[in-house]
C-alpha positions in Angstrom: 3.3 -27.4 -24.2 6.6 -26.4 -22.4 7.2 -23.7 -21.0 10.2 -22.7 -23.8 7.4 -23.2 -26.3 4.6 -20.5 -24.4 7.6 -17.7 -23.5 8.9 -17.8 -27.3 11.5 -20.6 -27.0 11.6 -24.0 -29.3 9.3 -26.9 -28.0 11.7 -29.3 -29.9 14.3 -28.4 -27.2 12.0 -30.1 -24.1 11.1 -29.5 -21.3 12.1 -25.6 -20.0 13.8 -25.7 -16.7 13.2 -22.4 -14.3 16.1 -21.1 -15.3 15.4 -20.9 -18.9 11.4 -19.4 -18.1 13.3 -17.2 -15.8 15.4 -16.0 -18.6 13.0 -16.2 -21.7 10.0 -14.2 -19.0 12.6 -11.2 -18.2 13.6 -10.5 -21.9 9.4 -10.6 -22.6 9.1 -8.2 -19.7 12.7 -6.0 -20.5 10.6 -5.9 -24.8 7.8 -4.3 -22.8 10.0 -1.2 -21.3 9.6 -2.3 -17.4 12.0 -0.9 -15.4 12.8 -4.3 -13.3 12.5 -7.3 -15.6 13.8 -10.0 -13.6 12.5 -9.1 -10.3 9.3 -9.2 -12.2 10.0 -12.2 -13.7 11.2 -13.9 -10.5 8.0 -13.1 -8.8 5.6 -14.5 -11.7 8.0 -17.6 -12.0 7.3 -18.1 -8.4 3.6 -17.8 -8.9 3.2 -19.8 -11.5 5.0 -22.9 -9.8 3.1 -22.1 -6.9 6.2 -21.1 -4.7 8.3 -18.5 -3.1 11.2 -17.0 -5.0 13.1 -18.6 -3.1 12.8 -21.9 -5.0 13.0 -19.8 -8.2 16.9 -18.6 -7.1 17.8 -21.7 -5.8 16.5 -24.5 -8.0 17.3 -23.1 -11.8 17.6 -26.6 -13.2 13.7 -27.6 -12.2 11.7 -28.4 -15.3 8.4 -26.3 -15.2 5.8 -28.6 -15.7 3.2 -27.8 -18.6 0.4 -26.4 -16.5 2.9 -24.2 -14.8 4.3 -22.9 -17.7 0.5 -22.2 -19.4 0.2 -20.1 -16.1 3.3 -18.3 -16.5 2.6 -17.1 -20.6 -0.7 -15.6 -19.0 1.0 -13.7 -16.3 3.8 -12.4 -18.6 1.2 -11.4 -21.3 -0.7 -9.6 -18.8 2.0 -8.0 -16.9 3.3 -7.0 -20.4 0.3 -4.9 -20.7 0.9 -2.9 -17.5 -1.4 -5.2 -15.2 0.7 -4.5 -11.7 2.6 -7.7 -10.5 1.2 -7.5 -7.4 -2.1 -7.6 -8.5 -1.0 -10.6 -10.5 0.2 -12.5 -7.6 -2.4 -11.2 -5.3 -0.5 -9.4 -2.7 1.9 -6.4 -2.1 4.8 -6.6 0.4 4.4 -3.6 2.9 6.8 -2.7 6.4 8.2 -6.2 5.7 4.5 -7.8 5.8 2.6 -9.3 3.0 -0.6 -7.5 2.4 -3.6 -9.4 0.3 -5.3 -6.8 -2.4 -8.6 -6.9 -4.1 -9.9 -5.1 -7.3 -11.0 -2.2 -4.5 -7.6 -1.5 -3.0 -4.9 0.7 -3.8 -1.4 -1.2 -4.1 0.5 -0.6 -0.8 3.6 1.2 -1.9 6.8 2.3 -0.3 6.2 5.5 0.0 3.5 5.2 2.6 6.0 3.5 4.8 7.0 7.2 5.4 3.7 7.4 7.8 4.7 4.2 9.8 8.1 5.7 10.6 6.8 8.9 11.5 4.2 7.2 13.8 7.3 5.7 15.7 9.1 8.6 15.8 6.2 10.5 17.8 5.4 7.2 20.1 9.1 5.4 20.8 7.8 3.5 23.2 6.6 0.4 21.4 4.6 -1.1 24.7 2.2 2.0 24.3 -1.7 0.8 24.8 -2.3 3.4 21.6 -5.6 3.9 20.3 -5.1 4.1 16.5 -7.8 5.6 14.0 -7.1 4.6 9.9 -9.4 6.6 7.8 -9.4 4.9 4.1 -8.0 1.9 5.6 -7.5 0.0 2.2 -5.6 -3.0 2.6 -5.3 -2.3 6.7 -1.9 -1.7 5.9 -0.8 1.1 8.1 -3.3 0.2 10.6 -2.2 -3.2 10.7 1.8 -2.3 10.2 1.5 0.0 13.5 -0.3 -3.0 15.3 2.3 -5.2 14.2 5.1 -2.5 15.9 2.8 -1.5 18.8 1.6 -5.0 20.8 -0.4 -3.1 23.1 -2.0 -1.2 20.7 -5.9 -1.2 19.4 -7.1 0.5 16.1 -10.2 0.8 14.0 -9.8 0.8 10.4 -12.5 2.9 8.0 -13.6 2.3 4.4 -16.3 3.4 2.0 -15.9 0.1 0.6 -17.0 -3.2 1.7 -15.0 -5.1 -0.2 -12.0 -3.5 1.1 -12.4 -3.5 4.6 -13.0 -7.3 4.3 -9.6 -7.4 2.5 -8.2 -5.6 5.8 -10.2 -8.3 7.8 -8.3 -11.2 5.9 -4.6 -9.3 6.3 -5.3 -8.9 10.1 -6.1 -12.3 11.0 -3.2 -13.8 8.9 -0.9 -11.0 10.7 -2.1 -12.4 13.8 -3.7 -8.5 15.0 -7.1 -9.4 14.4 -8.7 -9.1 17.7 -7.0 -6.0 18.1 -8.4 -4.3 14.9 -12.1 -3.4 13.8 -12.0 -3.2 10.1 -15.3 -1.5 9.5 -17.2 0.0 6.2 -18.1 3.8 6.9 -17.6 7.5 5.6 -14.4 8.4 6.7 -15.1 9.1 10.3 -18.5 10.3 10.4 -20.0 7.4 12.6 -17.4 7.0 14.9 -17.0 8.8 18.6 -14.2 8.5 21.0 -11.0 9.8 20.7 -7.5 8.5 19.3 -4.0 8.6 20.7 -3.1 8.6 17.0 -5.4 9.5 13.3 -3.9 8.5 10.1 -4.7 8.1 6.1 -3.5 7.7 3.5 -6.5 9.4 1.6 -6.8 10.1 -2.4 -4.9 13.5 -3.6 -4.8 13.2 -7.2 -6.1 15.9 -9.3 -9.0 14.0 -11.1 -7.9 15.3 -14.5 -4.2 14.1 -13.9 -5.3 10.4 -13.3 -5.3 9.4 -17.2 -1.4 10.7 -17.3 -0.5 8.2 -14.3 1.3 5.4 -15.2 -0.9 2.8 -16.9 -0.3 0.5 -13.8 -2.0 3.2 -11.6 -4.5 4.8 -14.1 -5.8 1.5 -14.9 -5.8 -0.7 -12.1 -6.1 0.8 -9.0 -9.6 1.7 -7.5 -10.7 5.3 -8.8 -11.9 5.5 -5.0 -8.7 5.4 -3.9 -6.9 7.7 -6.2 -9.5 10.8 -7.4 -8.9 13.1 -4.7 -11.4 16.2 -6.7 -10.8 18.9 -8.8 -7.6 20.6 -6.8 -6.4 17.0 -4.9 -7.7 18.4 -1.7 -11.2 17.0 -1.1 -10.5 14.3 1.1 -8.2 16.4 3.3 -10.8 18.9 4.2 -13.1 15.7 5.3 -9.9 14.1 7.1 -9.4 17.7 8.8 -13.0 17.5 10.0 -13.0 14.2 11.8 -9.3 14.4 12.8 -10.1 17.7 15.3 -13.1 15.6 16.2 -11.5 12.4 17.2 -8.1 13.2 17.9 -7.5 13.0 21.8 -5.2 15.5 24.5 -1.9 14.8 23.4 -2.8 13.2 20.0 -1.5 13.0 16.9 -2.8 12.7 12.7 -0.1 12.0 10.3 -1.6 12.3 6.8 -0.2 11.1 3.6 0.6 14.2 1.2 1.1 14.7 -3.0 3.8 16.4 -4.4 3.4 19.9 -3.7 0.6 19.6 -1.3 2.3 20.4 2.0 1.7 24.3 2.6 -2.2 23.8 0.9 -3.0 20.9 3.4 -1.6 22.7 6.3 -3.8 26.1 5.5 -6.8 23.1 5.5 -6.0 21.4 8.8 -5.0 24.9 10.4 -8.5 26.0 9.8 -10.0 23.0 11.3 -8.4 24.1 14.9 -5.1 21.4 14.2 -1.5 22.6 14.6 1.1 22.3 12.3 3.9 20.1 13.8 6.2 18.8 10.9 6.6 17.1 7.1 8.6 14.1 6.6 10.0 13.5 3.1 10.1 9.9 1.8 13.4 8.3 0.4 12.7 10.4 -2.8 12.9 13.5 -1.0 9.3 14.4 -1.6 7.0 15.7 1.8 5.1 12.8 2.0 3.9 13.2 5.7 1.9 15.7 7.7 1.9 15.4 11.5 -0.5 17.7 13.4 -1.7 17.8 16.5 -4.7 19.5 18.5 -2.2 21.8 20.0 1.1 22.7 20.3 3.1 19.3 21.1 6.6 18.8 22.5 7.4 16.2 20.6 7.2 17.5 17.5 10.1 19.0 17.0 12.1 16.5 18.1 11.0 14.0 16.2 10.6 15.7 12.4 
């Protein structure tokens, strides 16, 4: 079976080059109402050859061979029912790294890359020995993005689940930061003692009622851990507040991932705990996305907002 025959095309017409599946797997994907057909299809194209995308732009005329093209129907049927590429594929680009996922972790998205760049705003200086706390650690990406920026840095990556922080475990030794990350399972950060330079998370906020309106890709697909933040969003912060007053050391920082609309209710949470307010960052949508705080008033705040 070609792979013209499997993506709607005529099997008497032969063998499908790349070019045609390309073509025949974006108009499937465009039917379904996706937003980005052919970046879609490039990347499921590129999976089901076994390649990079890069073969998939710069080879059109390569037949698909039959067991390719079996491969690539699936992953357009599925992805045509709102399973999330990345899932598909089995990994999310993140801060210009590829992050692995499993069934228990959220898909890394832009938005959280709004914590990373607030983390090097507040530390510029990139040979800092930082000790880095990541509560909800997921895929290890932020942990594991901040490792990749800070070569002196340590960190310690949390999660409830123990599937996930052996997800984190596989990222960090194919990122090459392994020996300087513990990827561990726990309850945010209720076994841990110390103190961090820096605390972040990127922890679940959605109102538990507003996760069937999500889009399908989110509502179905990612971990219900990693999304149900209680009945106003704002359970996880007041554990986060908790351990961050805890564990964050003199000088220290905690940048926390926010919801829309969240800001001025997460601040009232963390302001209790004994942190200070220092500033919001707004991702490229313009939505507050970030929350830095700090045990005390900090210099650098300001500055750096």
């Amino acid at each position: 079976m070609t792979a013209a025959s499997v993506l709607g095309g005529d099997a008497r017409q032969g063998p499908a080059t790349v070019g045609a599946a390309l073509a025949a797997a974006a108009a499937r994907l465009r039917e379904a109402g996706l937003d980005e057909p052919r970046r879609e299809a490039r990347l499921l194209v590129a999976a089901a050859l076994g390649s990079d995308v890069a073969v998939v732009l710069g080879y059109p005329e390569r037949v698909i061979p039959g067991a390719a093209a079996l491969r690539l129907e699936a992953l357009v049927a599925r992805r045509a029912a709102r399973e999330p590429a990345a899932r598909l594929i089995g990994y999310r680009e993140f801060w210009g790294l590829d992050f692995l996922l499993s069934p228990t972790t959220l898909v890394p998205r832009p938005d959280s890359e709004t914590l990373v760049e607030a983390a090097l705003a507040l530390y510029p200086d990139r040979g800092a020995p930082l000790r880095i706390l990541d509560l909800g650690t997921g895929t290890g990406c932020l942990l594991l993005a901040l490792l990749h920026e800070f070569p002196a840095a340590t960190g310690i990556g949390v999660d409830l689940s123990a599937e996930a922080a052996a997800t984190a475990r596989r990222n960090a030794a194919r990122l090459g930061v392994a020996a300087r990350a513990g990827l561990v399972v726990g309850d945010w950060g209720e076994a841990l003692a110390g103190s961090f330079d820096l605390v972040i998370s990127n922890p679940p906020y959605i109102e538990s009622a507003a996760i069937p309106l999500l889009a399908a890709e989110v509502a179905r697909y990612d971990p219900p851990l990693a999304l149900d933040g209680g009945a106003d969003g704002l359970v996880a912060y007041r554990r986060l507040a908790t351990a961050a007053a805890r564990l964050i050391g003199p000088g220290g920082h905690a940048l926390f991932e926010l919801g829309a609309g969240q800001a001025a209710a997460v601040t009232r949470i963390m302001r209790a705990a004994g942190l200070e307010f220092g500033f919001v960052r707004h991702d490229l949508s313009g939505i507050e996305r970030c929350i830095a705080l700090g045990r005390a008033a900090t210099r650098n705040f300001a500055e750096n907002q």
